[in-house]
C-alpha positions as CSV (number, residue, x, y, z in Angstrom):
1,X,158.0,64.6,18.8
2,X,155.8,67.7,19.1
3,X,155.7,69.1,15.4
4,X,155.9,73.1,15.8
5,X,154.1,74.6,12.3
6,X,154.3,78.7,11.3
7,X,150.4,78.4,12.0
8,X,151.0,77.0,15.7
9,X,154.1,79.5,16.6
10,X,151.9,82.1,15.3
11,X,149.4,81.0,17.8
12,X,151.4,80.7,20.5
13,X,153.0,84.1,20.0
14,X,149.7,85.8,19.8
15,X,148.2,84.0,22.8
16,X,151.3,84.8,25.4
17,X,150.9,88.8,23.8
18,X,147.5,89.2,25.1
19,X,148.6,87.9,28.2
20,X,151.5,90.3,28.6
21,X,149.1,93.3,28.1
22,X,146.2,92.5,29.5
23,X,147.2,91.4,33.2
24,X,149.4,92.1,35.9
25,X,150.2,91.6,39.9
26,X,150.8,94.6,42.2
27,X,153.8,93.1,43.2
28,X,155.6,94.0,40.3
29,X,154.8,96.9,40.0
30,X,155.7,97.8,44.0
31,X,159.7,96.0,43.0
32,X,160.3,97.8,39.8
33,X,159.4,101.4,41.5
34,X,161.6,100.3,44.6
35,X,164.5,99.7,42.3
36,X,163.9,103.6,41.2
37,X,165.9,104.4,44.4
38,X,169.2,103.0,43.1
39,X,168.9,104.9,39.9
40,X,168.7,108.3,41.9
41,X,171.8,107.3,44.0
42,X,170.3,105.6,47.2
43,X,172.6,102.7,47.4
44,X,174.0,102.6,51.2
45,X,170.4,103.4,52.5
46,X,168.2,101.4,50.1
47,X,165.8,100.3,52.7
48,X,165.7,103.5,54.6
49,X,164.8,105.6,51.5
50,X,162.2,103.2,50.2
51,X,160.2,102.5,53.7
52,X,159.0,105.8,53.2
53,X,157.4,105.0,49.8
54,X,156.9,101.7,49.8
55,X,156.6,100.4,53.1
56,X,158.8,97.4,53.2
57,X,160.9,96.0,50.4
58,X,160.8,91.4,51.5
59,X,163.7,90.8,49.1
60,X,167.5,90.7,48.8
61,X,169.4,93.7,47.0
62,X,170.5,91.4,44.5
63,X,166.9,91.8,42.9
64,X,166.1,95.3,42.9
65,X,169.6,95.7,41.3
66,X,168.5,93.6,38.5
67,X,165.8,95.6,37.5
68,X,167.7,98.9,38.6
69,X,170.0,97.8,35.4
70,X,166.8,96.8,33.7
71,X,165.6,100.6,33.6
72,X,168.5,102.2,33.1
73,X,167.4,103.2,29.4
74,X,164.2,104.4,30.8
75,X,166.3,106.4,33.1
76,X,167.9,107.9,30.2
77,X,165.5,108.8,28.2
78,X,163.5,110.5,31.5
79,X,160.4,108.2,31.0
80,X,161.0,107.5,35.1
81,X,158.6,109.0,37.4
82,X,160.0,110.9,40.4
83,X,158.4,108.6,43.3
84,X,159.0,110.6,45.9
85,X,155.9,112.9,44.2
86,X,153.2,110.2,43.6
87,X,151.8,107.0,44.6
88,X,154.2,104.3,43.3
89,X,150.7,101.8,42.6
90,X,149.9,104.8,39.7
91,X,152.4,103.4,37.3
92,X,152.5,104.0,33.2
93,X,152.7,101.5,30.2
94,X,155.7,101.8,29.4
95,X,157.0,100.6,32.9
96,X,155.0,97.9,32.7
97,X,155.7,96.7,29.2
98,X,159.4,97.0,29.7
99,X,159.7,95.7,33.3
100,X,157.6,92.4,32.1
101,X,159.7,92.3,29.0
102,X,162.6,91.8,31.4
103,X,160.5,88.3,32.8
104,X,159.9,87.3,28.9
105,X,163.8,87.7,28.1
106,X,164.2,85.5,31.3
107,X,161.7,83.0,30.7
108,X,163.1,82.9,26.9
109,X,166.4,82.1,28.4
110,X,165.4,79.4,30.5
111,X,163.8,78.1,27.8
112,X,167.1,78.2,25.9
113,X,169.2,76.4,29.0
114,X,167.0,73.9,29.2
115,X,167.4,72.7,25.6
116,X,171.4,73.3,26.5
117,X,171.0,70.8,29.4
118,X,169.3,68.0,26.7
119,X,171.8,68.6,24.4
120,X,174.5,68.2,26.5
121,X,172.6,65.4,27.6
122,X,172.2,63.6,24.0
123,X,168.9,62.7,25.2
124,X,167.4,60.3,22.4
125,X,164.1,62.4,21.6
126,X,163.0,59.4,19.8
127,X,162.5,57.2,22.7
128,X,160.4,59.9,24.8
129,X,158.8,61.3,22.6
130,X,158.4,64.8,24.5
131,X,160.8,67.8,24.4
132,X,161.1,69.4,27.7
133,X,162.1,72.6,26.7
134,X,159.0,72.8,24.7
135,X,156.9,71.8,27.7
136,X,158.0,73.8,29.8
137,X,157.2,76.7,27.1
138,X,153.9,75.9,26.7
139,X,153.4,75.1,30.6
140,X,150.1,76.3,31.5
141,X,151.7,76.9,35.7
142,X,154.5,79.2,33.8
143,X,152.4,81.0,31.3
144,X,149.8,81.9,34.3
145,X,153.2,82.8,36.7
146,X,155.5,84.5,34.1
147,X,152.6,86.0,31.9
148,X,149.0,86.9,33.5
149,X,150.5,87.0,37.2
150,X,154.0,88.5,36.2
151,X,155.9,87.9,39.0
152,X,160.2,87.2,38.9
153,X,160.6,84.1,39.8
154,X,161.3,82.9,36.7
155,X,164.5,85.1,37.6
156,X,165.8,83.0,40.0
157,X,164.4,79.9,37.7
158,X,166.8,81.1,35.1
159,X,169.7,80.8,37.5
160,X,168.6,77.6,39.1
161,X,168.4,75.9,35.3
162,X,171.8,77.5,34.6
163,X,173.8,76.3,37.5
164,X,172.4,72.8,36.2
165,X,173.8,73.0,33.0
166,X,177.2,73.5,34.1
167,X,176.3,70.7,36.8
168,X,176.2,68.4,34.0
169,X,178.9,70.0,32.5
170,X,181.1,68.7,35.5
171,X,181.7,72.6,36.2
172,X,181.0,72.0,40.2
173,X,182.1,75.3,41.2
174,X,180.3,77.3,38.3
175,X,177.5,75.1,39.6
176,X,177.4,76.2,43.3
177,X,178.0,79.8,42.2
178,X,175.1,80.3,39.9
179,X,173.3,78.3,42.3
180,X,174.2,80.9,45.0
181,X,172.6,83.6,42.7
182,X,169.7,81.8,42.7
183,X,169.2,81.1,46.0
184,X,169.5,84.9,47.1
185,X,166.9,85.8,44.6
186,X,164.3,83.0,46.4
187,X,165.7,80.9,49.0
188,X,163.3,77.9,48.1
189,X,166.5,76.6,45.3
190,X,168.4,75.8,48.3
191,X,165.6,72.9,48.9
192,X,166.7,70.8,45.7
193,X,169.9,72.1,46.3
194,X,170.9,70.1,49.2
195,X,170.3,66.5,47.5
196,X,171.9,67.8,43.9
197,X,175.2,68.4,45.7
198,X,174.8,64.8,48.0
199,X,174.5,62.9,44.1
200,X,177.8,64.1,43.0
201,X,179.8,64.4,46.2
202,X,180.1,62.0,49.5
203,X,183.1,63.4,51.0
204,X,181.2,65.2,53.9
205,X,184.0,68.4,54.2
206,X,183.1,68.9,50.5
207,X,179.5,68.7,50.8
208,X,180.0,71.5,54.0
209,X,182.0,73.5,51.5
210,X,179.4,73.2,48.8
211,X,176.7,74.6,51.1
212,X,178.8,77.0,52.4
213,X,178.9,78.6,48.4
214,X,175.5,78.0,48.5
215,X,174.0,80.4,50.7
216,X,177.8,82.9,49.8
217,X,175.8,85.5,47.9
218,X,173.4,85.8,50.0
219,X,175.5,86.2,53.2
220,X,177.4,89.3,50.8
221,X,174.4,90.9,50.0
222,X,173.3,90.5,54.1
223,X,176.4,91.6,55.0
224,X,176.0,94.7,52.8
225,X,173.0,96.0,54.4
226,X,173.4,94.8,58.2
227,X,173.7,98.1,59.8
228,X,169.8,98.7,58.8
229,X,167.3,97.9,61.3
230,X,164.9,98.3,58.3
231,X,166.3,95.9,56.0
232,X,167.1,93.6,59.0
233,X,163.3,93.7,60.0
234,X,161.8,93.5,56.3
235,X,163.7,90.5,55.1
236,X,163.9,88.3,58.4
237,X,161.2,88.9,59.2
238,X,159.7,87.8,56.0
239,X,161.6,84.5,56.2
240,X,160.4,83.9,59.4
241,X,157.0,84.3,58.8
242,X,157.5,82.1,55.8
243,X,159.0,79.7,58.1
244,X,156.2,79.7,60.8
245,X,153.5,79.3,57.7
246,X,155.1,75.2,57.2
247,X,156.0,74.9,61.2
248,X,152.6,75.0,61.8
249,X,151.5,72.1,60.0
250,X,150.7,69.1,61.3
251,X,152.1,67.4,58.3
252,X,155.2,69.1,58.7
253,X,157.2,65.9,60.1
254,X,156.3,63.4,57.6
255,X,157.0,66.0,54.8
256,X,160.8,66.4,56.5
257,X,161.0,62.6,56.5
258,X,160.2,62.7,53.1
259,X,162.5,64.7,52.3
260,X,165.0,63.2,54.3
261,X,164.6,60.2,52.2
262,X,165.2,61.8,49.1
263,X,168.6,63.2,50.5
264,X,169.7,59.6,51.8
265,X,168.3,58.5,48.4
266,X,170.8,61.0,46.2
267,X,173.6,60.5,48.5
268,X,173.6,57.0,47.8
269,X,173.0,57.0,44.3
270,X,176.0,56.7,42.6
271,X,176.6,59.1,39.4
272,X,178.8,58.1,36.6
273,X,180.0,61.3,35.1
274,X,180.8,59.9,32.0
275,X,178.9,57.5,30.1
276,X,175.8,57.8,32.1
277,X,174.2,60.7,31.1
278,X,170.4,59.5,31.0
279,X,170.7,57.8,34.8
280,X,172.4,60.9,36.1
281,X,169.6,63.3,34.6
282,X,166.9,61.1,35.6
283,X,168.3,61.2,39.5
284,X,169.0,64.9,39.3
285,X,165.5,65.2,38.0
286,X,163.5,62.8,40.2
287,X,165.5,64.4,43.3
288,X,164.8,68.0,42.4
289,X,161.0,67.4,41.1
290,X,160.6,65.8,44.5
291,X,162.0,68.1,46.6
292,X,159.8,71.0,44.9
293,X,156.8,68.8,45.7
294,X,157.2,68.2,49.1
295,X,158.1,72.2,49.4
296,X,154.8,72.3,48.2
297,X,152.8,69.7,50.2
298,X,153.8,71.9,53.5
299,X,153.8,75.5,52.9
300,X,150.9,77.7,52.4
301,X,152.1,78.7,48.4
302,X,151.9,81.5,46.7
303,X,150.7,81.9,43.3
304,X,153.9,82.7,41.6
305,X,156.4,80.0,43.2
306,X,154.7,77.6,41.0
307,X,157.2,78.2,38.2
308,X,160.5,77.4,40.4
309,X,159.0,73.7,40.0
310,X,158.1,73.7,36.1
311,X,161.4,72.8,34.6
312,X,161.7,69.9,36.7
313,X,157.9,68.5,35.9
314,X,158.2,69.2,32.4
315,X,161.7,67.1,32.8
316,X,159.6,64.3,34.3
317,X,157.8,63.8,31.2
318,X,161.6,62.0,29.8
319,X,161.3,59.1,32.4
320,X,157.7,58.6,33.1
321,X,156.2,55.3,31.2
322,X,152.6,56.6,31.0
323,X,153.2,60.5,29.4
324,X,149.1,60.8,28.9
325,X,148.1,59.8,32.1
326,X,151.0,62.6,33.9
327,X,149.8,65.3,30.6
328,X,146.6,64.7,32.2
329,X,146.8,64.6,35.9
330,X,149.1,68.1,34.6
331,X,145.8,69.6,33.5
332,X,143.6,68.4,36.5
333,X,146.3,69.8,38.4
334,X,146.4,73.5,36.5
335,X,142.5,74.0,37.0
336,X,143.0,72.6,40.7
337,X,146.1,75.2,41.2
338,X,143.7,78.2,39.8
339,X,140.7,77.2,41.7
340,X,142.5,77.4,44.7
341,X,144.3,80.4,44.0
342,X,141.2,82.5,43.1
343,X,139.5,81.6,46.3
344,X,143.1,81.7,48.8
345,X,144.4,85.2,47.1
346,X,141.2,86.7,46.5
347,X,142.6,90.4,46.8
348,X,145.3,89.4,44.0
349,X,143.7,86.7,41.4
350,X,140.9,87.8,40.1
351,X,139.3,90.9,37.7
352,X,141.6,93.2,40.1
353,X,144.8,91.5,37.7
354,X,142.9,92.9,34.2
355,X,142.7,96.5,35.9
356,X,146.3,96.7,36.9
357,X,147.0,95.5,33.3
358,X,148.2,97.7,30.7
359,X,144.6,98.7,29.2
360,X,143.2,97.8,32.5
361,X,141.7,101.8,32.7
362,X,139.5,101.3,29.7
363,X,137.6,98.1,31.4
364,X,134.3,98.2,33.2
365,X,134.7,98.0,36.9
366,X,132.3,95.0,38.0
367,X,131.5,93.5,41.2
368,X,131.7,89.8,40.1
369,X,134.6,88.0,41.1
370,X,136.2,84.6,39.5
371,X,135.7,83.2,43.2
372,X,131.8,83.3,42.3
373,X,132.5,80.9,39.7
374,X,135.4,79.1,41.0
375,X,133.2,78.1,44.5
376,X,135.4,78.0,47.6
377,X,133.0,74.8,48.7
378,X,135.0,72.8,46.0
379,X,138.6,74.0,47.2
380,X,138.6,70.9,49.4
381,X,139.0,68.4,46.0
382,X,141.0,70.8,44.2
383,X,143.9,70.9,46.7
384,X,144.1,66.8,46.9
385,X,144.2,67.0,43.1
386,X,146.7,69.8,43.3
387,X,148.7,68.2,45.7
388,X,148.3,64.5,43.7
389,X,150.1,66.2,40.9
390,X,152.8,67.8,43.4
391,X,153.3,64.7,44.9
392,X,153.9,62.2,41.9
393,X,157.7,62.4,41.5
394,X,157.7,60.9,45.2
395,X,155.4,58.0,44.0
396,X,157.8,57.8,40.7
397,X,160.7,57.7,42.6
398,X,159.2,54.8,45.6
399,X,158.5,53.0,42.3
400,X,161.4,53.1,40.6
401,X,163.0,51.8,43.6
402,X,160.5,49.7,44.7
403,X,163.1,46.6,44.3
404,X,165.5,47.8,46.6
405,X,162.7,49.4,49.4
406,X,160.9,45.9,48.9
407,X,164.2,43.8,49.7
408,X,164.6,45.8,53.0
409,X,160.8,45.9,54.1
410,X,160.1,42.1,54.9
411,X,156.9,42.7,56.0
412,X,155.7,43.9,52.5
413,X,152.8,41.3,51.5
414,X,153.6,39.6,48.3
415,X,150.0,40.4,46.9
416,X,150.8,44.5,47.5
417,X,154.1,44.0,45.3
418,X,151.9,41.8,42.9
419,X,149.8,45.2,43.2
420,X,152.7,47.5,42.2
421,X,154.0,45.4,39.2
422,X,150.9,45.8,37.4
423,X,150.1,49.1,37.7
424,X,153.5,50.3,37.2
425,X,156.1,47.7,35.4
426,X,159.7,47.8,36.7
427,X,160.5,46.2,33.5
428,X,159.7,45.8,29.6
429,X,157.4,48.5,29.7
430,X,156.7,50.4,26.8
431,X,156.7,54.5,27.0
432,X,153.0,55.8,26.0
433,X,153.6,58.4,24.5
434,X,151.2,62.0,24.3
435,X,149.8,63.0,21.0
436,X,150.1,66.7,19.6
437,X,146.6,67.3,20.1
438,X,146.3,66.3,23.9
439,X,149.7,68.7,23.8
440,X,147.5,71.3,22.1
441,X,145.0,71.3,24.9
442,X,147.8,71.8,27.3
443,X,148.5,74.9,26.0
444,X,145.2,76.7,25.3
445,X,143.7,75.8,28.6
446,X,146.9,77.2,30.4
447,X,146.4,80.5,28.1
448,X,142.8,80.7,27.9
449,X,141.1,79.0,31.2
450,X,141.8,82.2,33.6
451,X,140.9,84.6,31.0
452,X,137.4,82.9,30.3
453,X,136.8,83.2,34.1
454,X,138.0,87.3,33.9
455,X,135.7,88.1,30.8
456,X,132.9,85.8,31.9
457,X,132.9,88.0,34.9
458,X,132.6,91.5,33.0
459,X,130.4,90.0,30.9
460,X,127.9,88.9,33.3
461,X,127.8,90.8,36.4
C-alpha cells in the first residue's frame, strides 16, 4: 500500500499549485471566452455570434454550456470582460484561476469515482499492492494534461469513469447515459465504448439499442444547432479532419484488426454480475486500456487526450504481475510523451505555456525553446517507447489468453510458447509489487520534469 504522510500531501498540494499558476494552453482560454456568448443571451446563434470573435468554436454546445454555468458568479459580480471590445487571447487572472479550478474540481471527482468503482469492487488492496485512485492522482500524463497544459478533457474523463461505476453497479441504462455525456464532450469514449457494452450484452438488438444511447446526446445537441452552416462546418469538419489524420496511416488496418479483436474478445467473454467482481473489472479494464492504446497507435495525438487513457493504465497496475517493470516503462513512457510533444506542438509546449500562465507577464521573454533541449533527432526512439507503453495492455491481454490463442494456432512452435511461459507465467506467479519510493519518483518527475526544461530555458538563453 502506498502510505500517504501530512509531509507528502503537503507536498503534493504545493507541487500541483505551482503548476496551476504557472502554466497554461491557449485553448482554454479561447473555450471559456466563447462560452461568454451564452451568458449575454446568444443561445440560438452560438456559432454565428462567436465566428466573429473567435473564429471557429471545434466542439459540441454541451461544453461551452459547462463552463457558461462555471462563470456565472463571475458574471455576477461583473468580473467578465465584454469580448466584443478586446482580443479574447488578453484574458485576466481571475478567469484563469477560476476556469482551471473548474478542471481541478473535475479531476478531484474522478479521482473520487474511481475509489467508488474499487469499493464497489471490494478489491483486496492487500494482494495488489497499488491503489488506483491514488495513481491516477499522482499520474505524471494527468498532472501535465489537467495542470501545466489545462485542457478539459478530464471533463469528459469524469463522465466516462462515472458511467463505469454505475456499469458495475448493474445500472445499464444510467451507464449508457452518462456515457452519452461523455462521448459528446470527446467522441474518442465511444472507442472503449463499443466493447464495454459487447462484455455485458450478446443479444445483438440490445447491443444496437445501447449504441443508439450512445451517440443520443450528441445527436440532441446536433440537432439543436443544424440550421447553422457555421456550426455544421466547425464541428464536421473538425471530425473529419480528425478522421483523415488515422486514414492516412499505413498502419491503420492492423490497428482496426486489433481492435476488432478486442471487440470479439469482450463479446465472448462471459461476465458474472454477481460474484465475479475481480474478472469482470479486469476484462472491463484490459478491454478499455486497449482500446485507448490502439486509439493511440493510429492517430496523430494531441497533447491533452492523454488523460482520457489514465484511469484505465493506472487500473492496469491491479492485474499486472510485474508492477516495477510497468511503473517503469510508465516513466520511460512520460519523458517519451514530452519529448515528442515539445518537438510535434512546438507553437503550444514550450516557454510560450509559462507566458500564458497566470504571472506569465512578469517572465523574461527568451528565445530558447525546450525543443533545443528535447532534440527532434531523438523523436524517432521516443515514439517506439511511447507507443511500447501504449501498446502493453494488448500484449497483457494476448498473454493472458495465450492458452486459448495457442489451442487455436497449431502452427505455434512449442519452443515460442516455452518462450512466453517464462517471461510471463500463466500460473503461480507472484505479484512484484512497487515500493513507495519508486512511487515517489513517479510523481516528482511528472511535476517537475517539464518545468526543469521551461526554467532551464530562461535561465540559459
Amino acid at each position: 500500500m502506498i502510505k500517504t504522510s501530512k509531509f507528502r500531501l503537503l507536498i503534493y498540494v504545493f507541487s500541483l499549485t505551482l503548476c496551476f499558476l504557472l502554466f497554461k494552453q491557449s485553448d482554454l482560454t479561447h473555450t471559456y471566452s466563447s462560452s461568454y456568448a451564452y451568458l449575454d443571451g446568444h443561445i440560438v446563434d452560438f456559432y454565428d455570434y462567436n465566428k466573429v470573435y473567435f473564429g471557429r468554436n471545434d466542439y459540441l454546445p454541451l461544453l461551452y454550456v459547462l463552463f457558461a454555468i462555471w462563470n456565472i458568479p463571475l458574471k455576477i459580480l461583473n468580473l467578465l470582460p465584454d469580448i466584443a471590445n478586446h482580443n479574447w487571447i488578453i484574458t485576466t487572472p481571475i478567469e484563469v484561476i477560476w476556469s482551471k479550478l473548474m478542471l481541478v474540481t473535475f479531476f478531484a471527482g474522478t479521482v473520487i469515482v474511481i475509489q467508488k468503482i474499487l469499493n464497489l469492487a471490494l478489491i483486496n488492496k492487500v494482494k495488489f499492492g497499488l491503489n488506483p485512485a491514488v495513481l491516477f492522482a499522482t499520474s505524471p500524463f494527468v498532472i501535465f494534461g489537467v495542470f501545466i497544459f489545462s485542457q478539459y478533457d478530464i471533463v469528459g474523463t469524469f463522465f466516462t469513469m462515472l458511467a463505469i461505476y454505475f456499469y458495475f453497479n448493474r445500472h445499464f441504462l444510467k451507464f449508457a447515459l452518462f456515457f452519452s455525456v461523455a462521448i459528446s464532450f470527446k467522441y474518442f469514449a465511444v472507442i472503449i465504448y463499443l466493447p464495454l457494452v459487447l462484455l455485458i450484452e450478446k443479444r445483438w438488438l440490445y447491443i444496437l439499442r445501447y449504441l443508439f444511447i450512445g451517440v443520443l446526446v450528441t445527436l440532441i445537441q446536433v440537432g439543436c444547432y443544424w440550421h447553422s452552416e457555421v456550426f455544421s462546418s466547425s464541428i464536421f469538419t473538425h471530425a473529419i479532419s480528425k478522421g483523415s489524420e488515422a486514414t492516412n496511416r499505413g498502419i491503420a488496418i492492423l490497428v482496426a484488426m486489433a481492435y476488432l479483436g478486442v471487440c470479439i474478445y469482450a463479446y465472448f467473454t462471459k461476465c458474472n454480475f454477481k460474484d465475479g467482481w475481480e474478472s469482470w473489472l479486469k476484462s472491463a479494464t484490459m478491454v478499455s486500456a486497449c482500446s485507448y492504446g490502439l486509439m493511440f497507435l493510429l492517430v496523430r495525438w494531441h497533447p491533452q487526450w492523454i488523460v482520457v487513457s489514465a484511469p484505465f493504465f493506472s487500473m492496469l497496475y491491479l492485474f499486472i504481475r510485474n508492477q516495477r517493470k510497468f511503473l517503469i516503462l510508465e516513466v520511460a513512457g512520460y519523458i517519451s510523451f514530452i519529448w515528442i510533444c515539445a518537438n510535434d506542438f512546438y507553437g503550444d509546449v514550450g516557454t510560450i505555456m509559462l507566458y500564458d500562465g497566470i504571472f506569465g507577464g512578469y517572465f523574461p521573454r527568451v528565445s530558447m525553446s525546450v525543443r533545443d533541449i528535447l532534440i527532434p533527432q531523438l523523436v524517432p526512439l521516443a515514439r517506439i517507447i511511447f507507443n511500447l507503453y501504449m501498446a502493453t495492455p494488448l500484449f497483457i491481454l494476448f498473454l493472458e489468453n495465450r492458452v486459448i490463442i495457442f489451442s487455436k494456432l497449431k502452427f505455434i512452435p512449442d519452443r515460442v510458447k516455452t518462450f512466453v511461459d517464462s517471461v510471463y507465467p500463466y500460473q503461480n506467479s507472484q505479484t512484484v509489487l512497487v515500493d513507495n519510493q519508486l512511487v515517489n519518483t513517479r510523481f516528482l518527475l511528472g511535476v517537475l520534469f517539464f518545468p526543469i526544461l521551461v526554467v532551464c530555458c530562461l535561465v540559459f538563453t
